[in-house]
C-alpha positions in Angstrom: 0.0 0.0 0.0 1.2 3.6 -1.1 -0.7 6.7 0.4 -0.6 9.9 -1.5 0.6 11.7 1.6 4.0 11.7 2.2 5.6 11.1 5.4 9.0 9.4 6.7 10.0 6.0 6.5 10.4 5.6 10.7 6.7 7.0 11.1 4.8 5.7 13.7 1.9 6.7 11.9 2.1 4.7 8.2 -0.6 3.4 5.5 -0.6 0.8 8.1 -1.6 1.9 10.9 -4.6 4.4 11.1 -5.4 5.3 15.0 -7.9 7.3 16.2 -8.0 9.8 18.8 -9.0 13.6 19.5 -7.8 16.7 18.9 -8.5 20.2 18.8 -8.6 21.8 14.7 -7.3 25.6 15.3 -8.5 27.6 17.9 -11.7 25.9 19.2 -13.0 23.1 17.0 -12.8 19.8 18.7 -13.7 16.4 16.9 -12.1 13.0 16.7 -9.2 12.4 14.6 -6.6 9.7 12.6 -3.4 10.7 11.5 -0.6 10.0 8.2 2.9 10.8 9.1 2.7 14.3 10.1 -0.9 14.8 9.0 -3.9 14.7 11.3 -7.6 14.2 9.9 -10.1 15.6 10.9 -12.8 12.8 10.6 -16.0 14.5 11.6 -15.8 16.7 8.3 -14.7 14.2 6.3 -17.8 12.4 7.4 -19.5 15.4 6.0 -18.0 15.6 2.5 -19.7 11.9 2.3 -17.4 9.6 2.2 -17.7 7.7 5.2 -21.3 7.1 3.8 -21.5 3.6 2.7 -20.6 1.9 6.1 -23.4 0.3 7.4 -24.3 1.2 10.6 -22.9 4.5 11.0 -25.7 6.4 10.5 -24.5 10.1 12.2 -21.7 12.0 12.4 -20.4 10.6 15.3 -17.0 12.1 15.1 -18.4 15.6 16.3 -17.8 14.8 19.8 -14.6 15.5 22.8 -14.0 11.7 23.1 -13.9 8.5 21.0 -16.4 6.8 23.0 -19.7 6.9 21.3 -17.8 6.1 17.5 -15.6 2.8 19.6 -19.3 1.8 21.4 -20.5 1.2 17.9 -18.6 -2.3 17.8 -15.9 -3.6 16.0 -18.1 -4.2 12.1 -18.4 -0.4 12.4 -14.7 0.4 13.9 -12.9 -1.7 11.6 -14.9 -0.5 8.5 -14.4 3.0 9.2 -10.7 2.0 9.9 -10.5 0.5 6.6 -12.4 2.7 4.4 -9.9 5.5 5.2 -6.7 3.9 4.7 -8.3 3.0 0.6 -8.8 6.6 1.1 -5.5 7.7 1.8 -4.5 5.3 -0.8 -2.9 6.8 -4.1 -5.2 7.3 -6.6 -8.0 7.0 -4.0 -11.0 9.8 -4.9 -10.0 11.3 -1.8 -6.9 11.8 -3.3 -8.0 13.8 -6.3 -10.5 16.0 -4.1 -8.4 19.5 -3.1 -11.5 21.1 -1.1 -11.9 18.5 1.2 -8.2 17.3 1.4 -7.7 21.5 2.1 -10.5 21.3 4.7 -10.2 17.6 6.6 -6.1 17.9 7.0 -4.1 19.6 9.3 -0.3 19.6 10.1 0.6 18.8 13.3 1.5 22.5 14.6 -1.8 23.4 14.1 -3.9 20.9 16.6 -3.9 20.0 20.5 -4.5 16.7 21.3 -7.0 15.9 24.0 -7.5 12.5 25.8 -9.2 9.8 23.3 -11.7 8.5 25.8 -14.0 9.5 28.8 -12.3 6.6 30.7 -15.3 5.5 33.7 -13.1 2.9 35.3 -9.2 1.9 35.3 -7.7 -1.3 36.6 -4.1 -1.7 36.7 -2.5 -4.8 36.4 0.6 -6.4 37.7 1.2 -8.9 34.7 5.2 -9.0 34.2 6.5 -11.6 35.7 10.4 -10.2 35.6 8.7 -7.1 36.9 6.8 -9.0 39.9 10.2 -10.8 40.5 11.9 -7.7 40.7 10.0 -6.1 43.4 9.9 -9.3 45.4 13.5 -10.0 45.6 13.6 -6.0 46.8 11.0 -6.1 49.4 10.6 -9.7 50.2 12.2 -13.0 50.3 14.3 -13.3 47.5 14.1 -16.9 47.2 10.2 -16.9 47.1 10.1 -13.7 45.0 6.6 -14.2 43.6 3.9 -14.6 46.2 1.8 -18.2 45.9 -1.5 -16.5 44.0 0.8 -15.0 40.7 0.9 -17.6 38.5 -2.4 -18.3 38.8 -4.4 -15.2 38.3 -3.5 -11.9 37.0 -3.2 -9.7 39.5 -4.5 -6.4 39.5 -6.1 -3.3 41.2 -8.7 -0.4 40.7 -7.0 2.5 40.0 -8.2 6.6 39.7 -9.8 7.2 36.2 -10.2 11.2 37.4 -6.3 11.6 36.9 -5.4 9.8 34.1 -4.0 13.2 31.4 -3.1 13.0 28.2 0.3 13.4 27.4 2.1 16.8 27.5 0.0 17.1 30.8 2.4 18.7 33.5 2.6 16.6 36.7 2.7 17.7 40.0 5.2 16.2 42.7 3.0 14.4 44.8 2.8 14.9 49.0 1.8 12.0 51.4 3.6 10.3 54.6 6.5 8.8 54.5 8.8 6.4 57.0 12.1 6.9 57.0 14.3 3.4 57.7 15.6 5.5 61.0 12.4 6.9 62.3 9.8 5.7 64.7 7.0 7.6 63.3 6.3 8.6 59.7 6.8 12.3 58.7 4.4 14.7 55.7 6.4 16.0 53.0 6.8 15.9 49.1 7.6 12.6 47.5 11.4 11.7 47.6 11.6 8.7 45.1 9.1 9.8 42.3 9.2 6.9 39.6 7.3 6.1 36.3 6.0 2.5 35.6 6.6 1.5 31.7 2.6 0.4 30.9 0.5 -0.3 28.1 -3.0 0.0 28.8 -6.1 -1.4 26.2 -9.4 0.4 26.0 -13.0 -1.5 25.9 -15.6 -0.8 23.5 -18.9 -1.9 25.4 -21.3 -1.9 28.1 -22.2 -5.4 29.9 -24.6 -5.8 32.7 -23.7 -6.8 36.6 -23.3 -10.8 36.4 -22.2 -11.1 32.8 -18.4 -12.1 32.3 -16.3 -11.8 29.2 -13.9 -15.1 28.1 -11.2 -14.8 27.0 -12.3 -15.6 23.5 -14.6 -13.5 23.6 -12.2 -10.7 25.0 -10.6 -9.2 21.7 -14.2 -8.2 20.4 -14.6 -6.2 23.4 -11.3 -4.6 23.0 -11.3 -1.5 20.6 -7.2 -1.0 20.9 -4.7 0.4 22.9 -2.2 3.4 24.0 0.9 3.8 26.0 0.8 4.4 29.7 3.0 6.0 32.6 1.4 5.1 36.1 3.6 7.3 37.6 4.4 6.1 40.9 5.7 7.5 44.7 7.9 5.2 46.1 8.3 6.2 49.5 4.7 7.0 49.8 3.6 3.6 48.4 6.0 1.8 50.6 4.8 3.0 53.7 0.9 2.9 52.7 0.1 0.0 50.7 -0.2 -3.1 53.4 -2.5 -4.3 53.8 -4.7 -3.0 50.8 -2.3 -1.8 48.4 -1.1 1.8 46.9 -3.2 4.4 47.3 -1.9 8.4 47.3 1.2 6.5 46.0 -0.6 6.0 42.4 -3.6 8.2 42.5 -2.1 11.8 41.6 -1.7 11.2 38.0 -1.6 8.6 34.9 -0.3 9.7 31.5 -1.5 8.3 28.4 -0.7 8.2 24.4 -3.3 10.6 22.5 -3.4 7.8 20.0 -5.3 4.6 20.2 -4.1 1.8 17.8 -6.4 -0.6 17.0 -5.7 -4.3 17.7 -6.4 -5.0 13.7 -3.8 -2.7 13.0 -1.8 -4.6 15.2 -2.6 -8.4 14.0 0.4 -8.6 12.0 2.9 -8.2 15.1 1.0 -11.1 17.1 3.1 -13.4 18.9 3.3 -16.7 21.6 2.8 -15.6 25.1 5.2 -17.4 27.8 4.6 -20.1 28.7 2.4 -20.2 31.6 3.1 -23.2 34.5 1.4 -24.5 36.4 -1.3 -24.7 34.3 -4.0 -22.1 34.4 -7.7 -22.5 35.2 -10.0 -23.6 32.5 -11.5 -20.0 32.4 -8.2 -18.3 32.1 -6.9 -20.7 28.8 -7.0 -18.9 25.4 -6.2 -20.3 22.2 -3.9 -18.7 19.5 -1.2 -16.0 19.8 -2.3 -13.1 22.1 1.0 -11.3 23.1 1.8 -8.4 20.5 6.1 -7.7 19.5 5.7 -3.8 20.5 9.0 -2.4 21.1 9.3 0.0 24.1 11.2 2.7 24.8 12.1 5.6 28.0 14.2 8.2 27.8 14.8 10.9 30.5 15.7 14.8 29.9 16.3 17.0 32.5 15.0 20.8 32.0 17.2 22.3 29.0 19.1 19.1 28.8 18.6 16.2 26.3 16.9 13.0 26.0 19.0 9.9 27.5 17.8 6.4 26.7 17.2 5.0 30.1 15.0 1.7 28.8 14.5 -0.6 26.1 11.7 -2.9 26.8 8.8 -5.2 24.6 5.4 -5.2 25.5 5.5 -9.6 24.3 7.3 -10.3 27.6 3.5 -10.0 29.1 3.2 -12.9 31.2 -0.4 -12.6 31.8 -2.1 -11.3 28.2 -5.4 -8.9 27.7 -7.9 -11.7 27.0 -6.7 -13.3 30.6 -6.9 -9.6 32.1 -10.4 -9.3 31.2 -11.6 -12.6 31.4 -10.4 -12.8 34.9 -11.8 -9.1 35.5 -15.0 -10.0 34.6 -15.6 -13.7 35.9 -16.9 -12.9 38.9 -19.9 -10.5 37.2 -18.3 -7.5 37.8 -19.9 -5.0 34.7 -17.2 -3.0 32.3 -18.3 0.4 30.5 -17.0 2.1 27.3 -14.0 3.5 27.5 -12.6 1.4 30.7 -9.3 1.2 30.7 -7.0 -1.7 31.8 -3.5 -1.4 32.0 -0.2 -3.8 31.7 1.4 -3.1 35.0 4.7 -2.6 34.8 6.8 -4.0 31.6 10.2 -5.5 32.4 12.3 -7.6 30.4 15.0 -9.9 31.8 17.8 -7.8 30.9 18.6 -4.6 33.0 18.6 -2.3 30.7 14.6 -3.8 29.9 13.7 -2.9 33.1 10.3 -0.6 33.2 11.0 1.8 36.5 13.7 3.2 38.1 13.1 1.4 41.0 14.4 -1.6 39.3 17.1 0.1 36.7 18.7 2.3 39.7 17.6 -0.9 41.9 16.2 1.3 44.8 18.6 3.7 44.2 21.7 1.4 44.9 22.9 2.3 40.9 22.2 5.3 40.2 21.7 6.2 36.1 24.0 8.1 34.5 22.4 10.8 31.8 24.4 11.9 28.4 25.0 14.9 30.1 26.4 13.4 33.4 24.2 14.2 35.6 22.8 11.2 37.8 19.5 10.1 38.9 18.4 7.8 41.3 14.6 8.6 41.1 13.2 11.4 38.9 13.7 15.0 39.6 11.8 18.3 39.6 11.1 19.3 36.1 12.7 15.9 34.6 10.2 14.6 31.8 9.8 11.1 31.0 9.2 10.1 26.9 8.1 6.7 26.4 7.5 5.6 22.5 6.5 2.6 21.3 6.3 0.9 18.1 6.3 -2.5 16.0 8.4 -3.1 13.1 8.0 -6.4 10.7 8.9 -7.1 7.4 9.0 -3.3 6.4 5.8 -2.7 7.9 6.3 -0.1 10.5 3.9 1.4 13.0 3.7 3.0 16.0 2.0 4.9 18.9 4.1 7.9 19.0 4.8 9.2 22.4 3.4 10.2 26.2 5.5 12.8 27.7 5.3 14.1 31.2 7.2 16.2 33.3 7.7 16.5 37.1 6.9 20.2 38.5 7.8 20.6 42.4 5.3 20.1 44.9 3.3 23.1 45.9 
């Protein structure tokens, strides 16, 4: 395939891909987009010019709207046809191609939009679904020899999360405050997070309503699932370690979530499919899948101080999953509980067995024993006021290339 727009041969954002998300068109108009290269389209008109118009069941212009949610609740025959429809649009020699007014009037360059967050997101669940992650934090702060406690390998383990602060990227973050215990003290202290962290996530959004007492399985799952971003749980160490027996973190996780503006669909992605691990001891009958569920998405972190430049701090894959998406929500849902559109579910942390796969700094400085060194020299142990934190991902197979482009988010001081 060959689109008639030209963009670079590393784009995220090829023929083959086609995401959707929201942005704002010039000064005020708001309305869902996809994006080429370097070109976002602005689908709502191009639904007006007509030529969205033979997709059955997409009967009004449901791209005039702040989030994504009423165009993903439509269902996958709908999703995937609009999907479709405009990459033989962008195609060369497409009638799209030919038409200057609405070409002129449906695409913008990138300087000349905001993105917003793709979805209204009701409820978030974050998982804890890498198993060289899980081992990690275990060997730090418990046995090492029994790194994993006895329920991981048999369910995926996860927790409800915040939906209120989860920000599309670019969104400033604020230093969180909470108590703390220092090693040395009897009683814990109030003060601004010491050992502010990201978490390396990937997160996948769900595209319909189900009533209390209905479950999903987990072949069943991928119909539900309309696709997915990038995702930086940032996280407060100190806070979280102090807080979370017996029921978990808390202020530690819920002061902000950043997201990719982009969702890319899982069609887009069927090409990059591949085995999941291995799983023993063998999983209950509701929790077995058939096929390849685990997706070959390369991952990526870098760290810039304020003025400085990007340093890359992590090199992950988001196939290392232990625990994939259809076991996530099958296992979310088993025991009734109801999802919404627009849900989100994240990964949980994504580390790889090597160090420099790891997806925090709690395990690449490993609790601040090694401290990273930046291009410029400078040193972290945990990120610092007005650090930002890039994180890009993208698949690449036989010269297919796409991608999710990038969540930024950087660290103001604590106020």
């Amino acid at each position: 395939m060959k689109s008639f727009v030209n963009y670079a041969e590393n784009s995220d954002f090829s023929i083959h891909n086609i995401p959707f998300g929201v942005a704002v068109f010039g000064q005020e108009y708001i309305a869902c987009a996809t994006r080429i290269g370097d070109i976002v389209i602005d689908i709502a008109t191009l639904y007006d010019f007509g030529y969205l118009n033979e997709i059955e069941g997409l009967d009004d212009n449901v791209f005039e709207a702040y989030t994504l949610n009423e165009f993903i609740e439509l269902g996958k025959p709908v999703t995937n046809a609009v999907r479709l429809k405009i990459q033989e649009l962008l195609l060369e020699g497409s009638a799209l191609s030919g038409d200057t007014k609405s070409v002129d009037e449906c695409f913008y360059t990138l300087n000349q939009v905001k993105m917003m967050m793709p979805v209204h997101v009701p409820n978030y669940t974050d998982f804890y679904s890498s198993i060289e992650h899980a081992t990690n934090v275990g060997k730090m702060f418990r046995d090492p020899a029994n790194a994993l406690l006895p329920n991981w390998k048999h369910l995926p383990v996860g927790y409800h999360g915040r939906a209120s602060s989860i920000v599309v990227s670019g969104t400033d973050i604020i230093r969180p405050k909470g108590q703390t215990k220092p090693a040395d003290a009897d009683f814990p202290v109030f003060g601004a997070c010491k050992q502010l962290d990201f978490e390396l996530e990937m997160a996948f959004i769900v595209n319909k309503n189900t009533e209390m007492g209905e479950s999903i399985s987990t072949a069943d799952a991928e119909d539900a699932i309309f696709g997915m971003v990038i995702f930086n749980d940032w996280s407060a160490r100190d806070i979280q370690s102090w807080e979370y027996v017996p029921l978990g973190p808390f202020l530690a996780k819920n002061f902000g979530s950043s997201v990719s503006p982009w969702v890319v669909t899982l069609e887009a992605l069927d090409s990059f499919r591949t085995a999941s691990p291995v799983q023993e001891p063998e999983v209950l009958d509701y929790l077995k899948f058939e096929g390849d569920k685990n997706f070959d998405i390369n991952l990526e972190v870098y760290l810039q101080p304020e003025n400085g430049t990007e340093t890359l701090i992590s090199e992950s894959n988001y196939k290392f999953m232990y625990w994939n998406m259809t076991q996530q929500l099958a296992h979310h849902t088993v025991n009734g509980c109801n999802v919404e559109v627009g849900d989100l579910y994240a990964s949980g942390t994504i580390s790889g067995e090597n160090p420099n796969s790891f997806g925090s700094m709690l395990e690449l400085t490993w609790r601040g024993q090694n401290p990273l060194k930046l291009n410029d020299g400078q040193e972290r142990k945990f990120i610092e006021d007005n650090d930002t934190v890039i994180m890009r991902g993208f698949a690449e197979k036989n010269g297919i290339r796409l991608g999710f482009g990038e969540v930024t988010g950087k660290i103001l001081p604590a106020v």
